[in-house]
N, C-alpha and C positions, 0 to 999 in steps of 0.2 A: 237072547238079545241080538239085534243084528250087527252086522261086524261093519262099522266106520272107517273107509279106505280112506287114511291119511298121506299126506304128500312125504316125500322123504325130506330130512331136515338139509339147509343148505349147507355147503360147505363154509367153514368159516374162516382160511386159509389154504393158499396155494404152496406146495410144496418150495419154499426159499433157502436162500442159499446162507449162511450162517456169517459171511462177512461181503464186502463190498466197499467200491472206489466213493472215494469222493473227494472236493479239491476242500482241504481245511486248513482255516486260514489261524495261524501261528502268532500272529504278532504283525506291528508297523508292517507293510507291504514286502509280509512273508505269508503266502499263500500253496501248497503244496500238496502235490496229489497221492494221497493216502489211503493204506484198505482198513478199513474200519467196520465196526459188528454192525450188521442190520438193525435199525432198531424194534425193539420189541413193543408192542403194545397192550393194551390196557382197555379194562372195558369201558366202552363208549368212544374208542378212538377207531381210528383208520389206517392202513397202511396204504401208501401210495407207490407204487413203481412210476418214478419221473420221466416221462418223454420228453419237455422240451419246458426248460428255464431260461428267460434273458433275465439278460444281464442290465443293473438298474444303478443308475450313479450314486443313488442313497449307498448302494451295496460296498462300490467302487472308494467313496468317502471313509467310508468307517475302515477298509481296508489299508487305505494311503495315512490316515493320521493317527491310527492304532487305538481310535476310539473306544472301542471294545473288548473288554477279557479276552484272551485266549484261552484256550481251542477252542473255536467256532465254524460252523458250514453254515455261510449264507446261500443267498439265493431266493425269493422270494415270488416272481411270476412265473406258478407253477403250473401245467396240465401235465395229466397221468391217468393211471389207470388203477382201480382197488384191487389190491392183491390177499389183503386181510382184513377182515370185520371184528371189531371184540365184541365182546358181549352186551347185546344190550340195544346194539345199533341197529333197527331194523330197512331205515330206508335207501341204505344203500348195500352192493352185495359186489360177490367176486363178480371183475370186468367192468364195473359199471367205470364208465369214461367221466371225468369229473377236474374242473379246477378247484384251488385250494384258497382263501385271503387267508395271506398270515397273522391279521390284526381283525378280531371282534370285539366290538366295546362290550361294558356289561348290560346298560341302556338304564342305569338306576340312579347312578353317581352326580354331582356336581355338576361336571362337565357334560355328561351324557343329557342331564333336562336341559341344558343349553346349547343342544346341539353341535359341542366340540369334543367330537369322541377320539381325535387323536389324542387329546389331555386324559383319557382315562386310564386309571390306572390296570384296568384289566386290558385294554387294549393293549396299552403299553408292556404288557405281558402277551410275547409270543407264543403264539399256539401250535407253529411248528417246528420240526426240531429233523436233521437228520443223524443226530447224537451232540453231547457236549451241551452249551446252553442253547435253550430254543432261539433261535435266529434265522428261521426260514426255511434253510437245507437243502433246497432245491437246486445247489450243484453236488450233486450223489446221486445214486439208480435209487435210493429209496428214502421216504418221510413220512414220518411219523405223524398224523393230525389227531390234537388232543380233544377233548367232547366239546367244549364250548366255541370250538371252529367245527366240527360235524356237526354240529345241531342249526348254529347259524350262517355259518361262513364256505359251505359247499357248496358248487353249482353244476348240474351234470349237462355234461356237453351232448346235444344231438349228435348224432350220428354220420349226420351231413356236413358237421363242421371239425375240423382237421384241431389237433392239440396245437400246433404251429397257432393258428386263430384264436383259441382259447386263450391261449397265456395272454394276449392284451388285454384282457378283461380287465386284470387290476392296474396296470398302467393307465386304460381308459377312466376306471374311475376315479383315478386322482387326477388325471386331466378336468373331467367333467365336473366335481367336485369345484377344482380350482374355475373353470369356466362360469358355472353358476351362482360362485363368491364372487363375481362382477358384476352381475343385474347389467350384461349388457343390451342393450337396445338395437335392433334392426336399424343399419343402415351407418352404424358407428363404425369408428375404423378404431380397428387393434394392431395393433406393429407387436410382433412376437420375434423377441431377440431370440436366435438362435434357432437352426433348421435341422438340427437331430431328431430323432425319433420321437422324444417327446416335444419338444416345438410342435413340429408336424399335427401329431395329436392334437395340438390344442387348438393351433390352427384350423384343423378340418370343425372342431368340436364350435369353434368362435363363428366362421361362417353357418353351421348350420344355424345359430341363431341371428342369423340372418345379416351378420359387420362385414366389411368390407374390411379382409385379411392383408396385414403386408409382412412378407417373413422379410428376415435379415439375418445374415451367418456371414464368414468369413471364405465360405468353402463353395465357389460357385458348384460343385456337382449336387450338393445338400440341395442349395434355391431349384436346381434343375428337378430333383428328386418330390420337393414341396410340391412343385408345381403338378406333376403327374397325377398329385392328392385334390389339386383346388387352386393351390394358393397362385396365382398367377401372379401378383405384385412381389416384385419382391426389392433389397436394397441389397448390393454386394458390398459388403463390410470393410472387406480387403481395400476397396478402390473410392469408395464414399465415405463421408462422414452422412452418420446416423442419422444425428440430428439435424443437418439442415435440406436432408433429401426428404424426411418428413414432413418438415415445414413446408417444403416446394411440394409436396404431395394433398397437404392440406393448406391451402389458399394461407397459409405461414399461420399456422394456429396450432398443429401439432395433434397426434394421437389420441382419439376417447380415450382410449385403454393402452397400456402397454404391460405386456409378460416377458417377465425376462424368466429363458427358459435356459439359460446358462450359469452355472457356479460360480462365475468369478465375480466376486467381490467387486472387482473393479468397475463394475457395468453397471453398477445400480445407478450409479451418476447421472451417466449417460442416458439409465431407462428414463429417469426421472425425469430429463432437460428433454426427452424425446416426446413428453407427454404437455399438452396443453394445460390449459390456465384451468383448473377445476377438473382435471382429469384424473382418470386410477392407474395406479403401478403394479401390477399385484408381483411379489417374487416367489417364483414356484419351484428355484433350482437351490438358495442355503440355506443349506440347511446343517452347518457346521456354526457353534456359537463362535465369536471372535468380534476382536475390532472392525468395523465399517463405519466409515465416515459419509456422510452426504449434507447437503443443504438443508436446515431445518426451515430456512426461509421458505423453500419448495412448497412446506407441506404447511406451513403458517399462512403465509403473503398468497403466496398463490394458488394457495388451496387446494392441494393436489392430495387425493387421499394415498397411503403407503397401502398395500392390503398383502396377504401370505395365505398361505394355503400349504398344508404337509399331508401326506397321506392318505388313505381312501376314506371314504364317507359309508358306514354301512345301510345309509339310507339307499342307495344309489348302487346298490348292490344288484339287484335285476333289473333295471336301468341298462346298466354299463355290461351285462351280460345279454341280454336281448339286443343291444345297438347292435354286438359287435356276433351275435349267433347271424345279425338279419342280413350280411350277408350286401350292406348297403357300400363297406369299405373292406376292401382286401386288406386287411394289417400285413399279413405276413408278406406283400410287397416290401415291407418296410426291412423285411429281413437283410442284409446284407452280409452277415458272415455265420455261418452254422458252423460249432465247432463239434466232435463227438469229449465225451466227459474224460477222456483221458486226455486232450488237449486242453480242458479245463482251463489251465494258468496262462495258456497262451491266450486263449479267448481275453479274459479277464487284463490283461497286458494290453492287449489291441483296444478293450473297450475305454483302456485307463488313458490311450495316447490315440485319438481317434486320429482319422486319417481322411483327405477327401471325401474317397469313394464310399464310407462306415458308415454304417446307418445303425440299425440295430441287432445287437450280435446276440445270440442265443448258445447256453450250453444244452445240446442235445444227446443225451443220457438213451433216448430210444431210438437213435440211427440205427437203424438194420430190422427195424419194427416194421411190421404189415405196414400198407401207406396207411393212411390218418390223416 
């Protein structure tokens, strides 16, 4: 018989190190940087060595009000590199460059035939972990992804496009997400409270559909920073009141749309009174239950819809991977502070207590890596 030259089998693991740093977080805003086992995988999972995680005010929340069990490693906008395959997994191998969603619906459930798969319960079941309970992990050199994020929720980065770039993947699609839950129209104008990294985002994502953007922040360097993106309109918060520089921007009618891309509670007021007569509010930053008072006359009399948005869409999953491969907006402009993973907590401090010049700060777990 004649002899069938087979390829040799791939390797299914790079030789790893048995423990490793990462910042975990203990309790109410006690966050600490600790060496912790690698974790071990499983077949159909993945291991991932992290090069570069931002940092995400969901993350920031759960931190500050001790929402969550402890011990936990957050972290969630991850790009990395495969360092381990289990068994089982054939489409991705060692090196392959890839980001991660930490949230796959099942696409069977209740929620899921209604197209609200943050309500689903397997969503709501994270699928990654860098040890302790799955909650993302991505501040640590390595995570864990368990089969039902390898099968749906992987996306391999080209080659041409740096992990710095990739990590907004998922940031963009909960922008895009929240964008597209407006039906807004060409030539509307949307006032986006607040000029952080995600403001910005939604802003560049609002004019692509064609609105006429006006950011508003407190922090003239942020409006300076929007603008670099698009947003040339902008309201300084610090020295204007919101609402009547709106009016005076709209012939005194006030905002299609307004996005408050800010956490405080206090603004929804303000989004609301900054929006016209039959306009939308959508709030895309609380995401912490609690008392909030507003006018219900707003949404009664003057017919203003309330709308919310949490989380990524996994429809919108190669969408918001293709926008942000194509190379159409530099994200990683929006970088403003890289920390390496041993300054973990400081990063995490600075993102808790923003500052002017802070844009968006990333834990970079692969400083000292080939560039990318």
């Amino acid at each position: 018989m004649p002899v069938v030259a087979q390829s040799a089998p791939q390797p299914r693991s790079r030789v790893l190190p048995a423990t490793m740093q990462a910042a975990v977080y203990r309790g109410k805003n006690d966050v600490r940087l600790e060496t912790v086992p690698v974790p071990e995988i499983r077949a159909g999972e993945l291991l991932l060595r992290v090069h570069t995680c931002g940092i995400c005010g969901t993350d920031l929340k759960k931190i500050s009000t001790g929402s969550h069990s402890a011990p936990r490693i957050f972290g969630h906008e991850i790009a990395g590199q495969v360092v381990a395959v289990g068994d089982g997994v054939r489409e991705y191998k060692l090196g392959d460059r890839v980001m991660a969603f930490h949230h796959v619906p099942c696409g069977e459930c209740f929620y899921c035939q209604r197209k609200v798969f943050a309500q689903c319960p397997v969503y709501k079941k994270v699928g990654i972990t860098a040890g302790f309970e799955p909650s993302g992990g991505g501040f640590a050199e390595y995570v864990r992804v368990m089969p039902w994020i390898v099968e749906r929720g992987v996306i391999p980065i080209p080659h041409s496009v740096s992990y710095e770039q990739a990590a907004f993947i998922e940031p963009v699609n909960t922008c895009l997400k929240a964008i597209e839950e407006m039906w807004l129209e060409r030539g509307e104008v949307v006032l986006v409270i607040g000029q952080g990294p995600i403001g910005i985002l939604l802003g560049i994502l609002a004019s692509q559909k064609g609105a006429r953007v006006i950011g508003s922040d407190m922090f003239a360097p942020r409006l300076g920073a929007a603008r670099q993106f698009g947003i040339k309109e902008s309201i300084d918060a610090s020295k204007e009141n919101i609402q009547q520089r709106i009016l005076a921007l709209t012939d005194g009618r006030g905002a299609d749309a307004v996005i408050l891309a800010v956490g405080s509670n206090a603004l929804i007021q303000p989004a609301i009174n900054a929006a016209r007569p039959g306009g939308r509010v959508l709030l895309f930053a609380q995401t912490q239950h609690g008392e909030a008072i507003f006018d219900p006359a707003a949404v009664c009399v003057d017919e203003k819809t309330l709308l919310g948005s949490y989380s990524a869409s996994v429809e919108l999953q190669q969408q918001s991977a293709d926008f942000v491969f194509s190379g159409a907006v530099n994200f990683s402009k929006l970088i403003s502070h890289r920390f390496p993973l041993s300054q973990a907590v400081e990063a995490l401090h600075l993102a808790t207590h923003p500052q002017a010049d802070s844009l968006k700060i990333v834990v970079s777990p692969g400083l000292g890596w080939e560039a990318a």
